[in-house]
C-alpha positions as CSV (number, residue, x, y, z in Angstrom):
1,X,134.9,105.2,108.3
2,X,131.0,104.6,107.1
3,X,128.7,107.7,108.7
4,X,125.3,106.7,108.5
5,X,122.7,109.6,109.4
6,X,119.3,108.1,111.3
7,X,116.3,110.7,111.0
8,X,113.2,110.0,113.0
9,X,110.0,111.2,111.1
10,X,106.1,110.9,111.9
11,X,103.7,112.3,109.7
12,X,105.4,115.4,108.5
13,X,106.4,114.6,105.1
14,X,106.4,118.5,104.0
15,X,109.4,119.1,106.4
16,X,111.0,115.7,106.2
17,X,111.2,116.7,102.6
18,X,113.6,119.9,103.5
19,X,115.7,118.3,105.7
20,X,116.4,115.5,102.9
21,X,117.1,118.5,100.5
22,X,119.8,119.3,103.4
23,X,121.8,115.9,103.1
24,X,122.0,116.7,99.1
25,X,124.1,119.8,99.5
26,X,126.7,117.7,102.2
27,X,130.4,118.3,101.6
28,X,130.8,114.7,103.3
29,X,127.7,112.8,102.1
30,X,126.4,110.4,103.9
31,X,126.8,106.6,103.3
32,X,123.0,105.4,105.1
33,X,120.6,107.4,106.0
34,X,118.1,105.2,108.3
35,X,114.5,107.1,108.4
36,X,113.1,105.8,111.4
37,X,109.4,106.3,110.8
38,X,107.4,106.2,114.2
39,X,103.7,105.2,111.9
40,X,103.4,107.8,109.6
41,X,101.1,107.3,106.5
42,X,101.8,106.6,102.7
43,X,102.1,109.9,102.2
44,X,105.3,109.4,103.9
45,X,106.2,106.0,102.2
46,X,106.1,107.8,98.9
47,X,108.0,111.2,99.1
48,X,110.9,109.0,100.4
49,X,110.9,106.7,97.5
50,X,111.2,109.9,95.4
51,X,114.8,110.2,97.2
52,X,115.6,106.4,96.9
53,X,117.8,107.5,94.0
54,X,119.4,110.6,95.0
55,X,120.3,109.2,98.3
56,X,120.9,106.0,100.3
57,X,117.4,105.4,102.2
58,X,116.6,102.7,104.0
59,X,113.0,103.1,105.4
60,X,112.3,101.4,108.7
61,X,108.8,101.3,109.5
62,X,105.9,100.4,112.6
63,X,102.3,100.5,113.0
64,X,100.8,103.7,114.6
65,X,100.4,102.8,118.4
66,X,100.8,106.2,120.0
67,X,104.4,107.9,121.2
68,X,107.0,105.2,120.5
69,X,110.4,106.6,119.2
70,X,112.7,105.3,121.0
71,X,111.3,102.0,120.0
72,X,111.9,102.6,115.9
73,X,114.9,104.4,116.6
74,X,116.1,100.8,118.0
75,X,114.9,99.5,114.7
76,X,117.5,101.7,112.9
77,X,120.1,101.4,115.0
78,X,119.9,97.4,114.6
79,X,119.9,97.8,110.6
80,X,122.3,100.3,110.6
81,X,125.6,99.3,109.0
82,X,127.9,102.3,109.6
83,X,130.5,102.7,112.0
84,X,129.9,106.0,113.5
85,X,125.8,107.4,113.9
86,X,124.4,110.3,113.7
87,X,121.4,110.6,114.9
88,X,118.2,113.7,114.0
89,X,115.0,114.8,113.9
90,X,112.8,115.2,110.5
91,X,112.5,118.8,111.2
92,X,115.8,119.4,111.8
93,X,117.8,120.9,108.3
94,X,121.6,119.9,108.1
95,X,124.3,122.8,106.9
96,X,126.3,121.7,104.5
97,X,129.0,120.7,106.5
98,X,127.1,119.4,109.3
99,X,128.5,116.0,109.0
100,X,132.2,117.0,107.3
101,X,132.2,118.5,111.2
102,X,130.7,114.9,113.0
103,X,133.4,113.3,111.4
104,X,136.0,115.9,112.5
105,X,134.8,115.6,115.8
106,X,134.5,112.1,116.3
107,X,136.9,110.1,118.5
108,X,137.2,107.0,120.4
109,X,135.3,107.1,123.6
110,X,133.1,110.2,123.2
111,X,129.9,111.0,122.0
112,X,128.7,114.6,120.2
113,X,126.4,117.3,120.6
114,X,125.4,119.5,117.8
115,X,123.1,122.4,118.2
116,X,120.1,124.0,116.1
117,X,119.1,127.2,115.1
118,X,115.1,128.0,116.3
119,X,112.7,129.2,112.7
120,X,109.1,130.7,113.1
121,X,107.0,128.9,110.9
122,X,106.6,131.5,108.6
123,X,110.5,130.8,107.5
124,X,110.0,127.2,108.0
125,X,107.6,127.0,105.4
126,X,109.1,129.8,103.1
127,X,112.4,127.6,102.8
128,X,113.1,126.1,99.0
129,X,114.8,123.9,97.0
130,X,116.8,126.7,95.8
131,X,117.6,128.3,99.5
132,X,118.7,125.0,100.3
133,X,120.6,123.8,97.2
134,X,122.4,127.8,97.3
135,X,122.9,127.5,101.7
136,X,121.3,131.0,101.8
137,X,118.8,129.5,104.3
138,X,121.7,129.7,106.8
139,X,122.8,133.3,105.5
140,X,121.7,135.4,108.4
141,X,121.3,138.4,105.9
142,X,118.8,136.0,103.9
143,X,116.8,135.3,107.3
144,X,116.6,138.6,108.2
145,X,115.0,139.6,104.8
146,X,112.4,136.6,105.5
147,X,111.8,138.6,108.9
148,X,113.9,137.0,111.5
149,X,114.8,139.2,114.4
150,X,118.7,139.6,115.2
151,X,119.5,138.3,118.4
152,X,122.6,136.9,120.4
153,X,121.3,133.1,119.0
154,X,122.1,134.4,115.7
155,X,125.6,133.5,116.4
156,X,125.1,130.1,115.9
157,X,125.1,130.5,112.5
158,X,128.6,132.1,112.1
159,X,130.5,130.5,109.6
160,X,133.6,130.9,111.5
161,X,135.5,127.4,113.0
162,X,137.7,129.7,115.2
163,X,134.6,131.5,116.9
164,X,132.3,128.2,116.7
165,X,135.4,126.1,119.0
166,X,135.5,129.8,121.5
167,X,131.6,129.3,121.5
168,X,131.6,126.2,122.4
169,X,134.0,126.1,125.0
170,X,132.5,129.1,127.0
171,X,128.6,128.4,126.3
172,X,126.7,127.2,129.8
173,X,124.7,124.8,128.1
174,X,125.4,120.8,129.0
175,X,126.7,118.7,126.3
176,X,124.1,116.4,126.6
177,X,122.5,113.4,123.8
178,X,120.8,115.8,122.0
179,X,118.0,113.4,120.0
180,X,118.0,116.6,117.0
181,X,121.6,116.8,116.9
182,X,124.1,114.3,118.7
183,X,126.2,111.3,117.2
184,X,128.6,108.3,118.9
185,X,130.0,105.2,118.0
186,X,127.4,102.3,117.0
187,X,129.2,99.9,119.1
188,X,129.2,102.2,122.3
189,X,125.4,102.6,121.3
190,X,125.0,98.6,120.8
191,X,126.3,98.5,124.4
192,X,124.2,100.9,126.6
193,X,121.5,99.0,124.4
194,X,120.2,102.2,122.5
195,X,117.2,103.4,123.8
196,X,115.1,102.6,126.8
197,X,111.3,101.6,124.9
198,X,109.7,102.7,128.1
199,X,110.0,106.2,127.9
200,X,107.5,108.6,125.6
201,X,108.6,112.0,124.8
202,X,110.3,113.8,127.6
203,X,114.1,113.2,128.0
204,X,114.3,110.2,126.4
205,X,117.1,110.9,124.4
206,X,118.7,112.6,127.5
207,X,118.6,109.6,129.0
208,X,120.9,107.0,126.6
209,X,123.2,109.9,127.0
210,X,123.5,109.6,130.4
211,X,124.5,105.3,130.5
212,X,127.1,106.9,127.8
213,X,128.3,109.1,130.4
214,X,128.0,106.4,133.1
215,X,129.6,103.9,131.1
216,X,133.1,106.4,130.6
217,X,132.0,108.2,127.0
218,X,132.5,111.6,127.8
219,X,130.1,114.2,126.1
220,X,131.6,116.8,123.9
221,X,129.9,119.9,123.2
222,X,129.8,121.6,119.3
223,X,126.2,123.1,119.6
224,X,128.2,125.9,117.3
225,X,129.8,124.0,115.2
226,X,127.7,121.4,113.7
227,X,124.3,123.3,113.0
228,X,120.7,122.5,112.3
229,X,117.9,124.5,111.0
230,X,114.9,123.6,113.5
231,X,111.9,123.7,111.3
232,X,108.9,125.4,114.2
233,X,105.9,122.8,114.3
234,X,103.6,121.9,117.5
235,X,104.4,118.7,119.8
236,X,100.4,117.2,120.5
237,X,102.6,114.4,121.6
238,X,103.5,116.6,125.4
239,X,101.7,114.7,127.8
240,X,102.6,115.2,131.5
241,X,102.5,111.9,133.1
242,X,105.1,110.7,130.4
243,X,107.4,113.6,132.1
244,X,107.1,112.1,135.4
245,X,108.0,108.7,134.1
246,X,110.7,109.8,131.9
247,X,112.2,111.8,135.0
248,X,111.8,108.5,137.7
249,X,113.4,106.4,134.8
250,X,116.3,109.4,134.1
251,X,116.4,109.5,138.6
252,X,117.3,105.8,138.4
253,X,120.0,106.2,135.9
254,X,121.5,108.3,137.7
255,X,121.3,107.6,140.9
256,X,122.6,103.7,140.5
257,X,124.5,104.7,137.7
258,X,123.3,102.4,135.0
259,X,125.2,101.7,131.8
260,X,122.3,99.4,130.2
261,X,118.5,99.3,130.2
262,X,117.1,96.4,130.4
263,X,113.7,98.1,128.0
264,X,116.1,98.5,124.8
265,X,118.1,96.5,121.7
């Protein structure tokens, strides 16, 4: 089957840059990789055309008009031409077999979510080409030499399939649309309608996953398996009003059950 990868980027070309670096080193490369691009500047435009040749880049694009993912990730998900989705966040690094593991994973009538290991920003912006191109970004010796702190969320980056599957069977945490880290089938995604162009940030990936759930795709959890870098940057974007929408509309989904939105493809 096709995989196609769609990253959602706005304005942060310096760490959209690493996590292109991370779908270079895949043991299963993609075959599209959709950069949903929420308004960003040229300075975006032009570090992705310096991929256009190393990777398979389509560039979907809006004007700037405040908050609107879910709109643009609609964008990509109607040019999208793969079979299976995978869907991320610019600041979100892959492993190098994050998508070998999306493809192990995947079956017919479920959806996946992946997990993602926090930086500080001092690491964030210390990563290379070189740490990337070599993995030891995801070496936990490496990151402790850069001055992480050990902790029980180091575990996530175990490179060890028979603790990751323990890990993920045992961890509290909901298997839930993740919109850093979660993938499905494009034709269940086509039929919830993707995303629901009402909500701002707040949920609003949360929220397709839940018409998957309603509509019989069962959630699977590999938060330990397939792994993420998260690259540390500020959200200006939080805005507490949007919450209280995004809940309401996420209250309604729930409550009557909704397998489509009315607001989406």
């Amino acid at each position: 089957m096709k995989i196609g990868v769609i990253i959602s980027t706005y304005n942060n070309p310096a760490w959209l840059e690493k996590t292109l670096w991370g779908y270079m080193c895949q043991k299963r490369m993609a075959d599209e990789i959709i950069i949903a691009d929420d308004g960003s500047t040229n300075e975006t435009r032009e570090l992705i055309n310096t991929f256009v040749d190393k990777l398979p880049i389509k560039h979907v694009w809006h004007e700037d008009n405040g908050f609107q993912k879910t709109k643009i990730l609609n964008e990509a998900l109607r040019v999208s031409e793969s079979e299976y989705l995978v869907f991320t966040d610019q600041d979100c690094v892959p492993r190098d077999d994050f998508l070998a593991i999306h493809e192990r994973y995947a079956q017919r009538g479920r959806f996946l979510s992946g997990g993602t290991f926090r930086l500080p920003m001092t690491i964030s912006k210390a990563i290379s080409f070189d740490d990337m191109m070599s993995q030891r970004a995801f070496d936990l010796g490496w990151l402790h030499r850069q001055g992480l702190k050990y902790g029980f969320k180091c575990t996530k980056l175990f490179r060890n399939c028979w603790f990751a599957k323990f890990m993920n069977t045992i961890t509290p945490a909901k298997a839930t649309w993740n919109g850093g880290n979660a993938s499905g089938w494009r034709s269940d995604l086509v039929a919830v309608r993707g995303f629901d162009e009402r909500m701002k940030y707040g949920g609003e990936d949360r929220e397709l996953g839940e018409r998957l759930t309603n509509a019989g795709i069962r959630s699977v959890q590999i938060r330990y398996s397939a792994i993420t870098l998260h690259l540390d940057h500020d959200r200006p974007y939080k805005n507490e009003e949007h919450w209280k929408i995004n809940n309401a509309i996420r209250e309604t989904t729930r409550r009557m059950k909704l397998t489509r939105t009315e607001y989406g493809l």
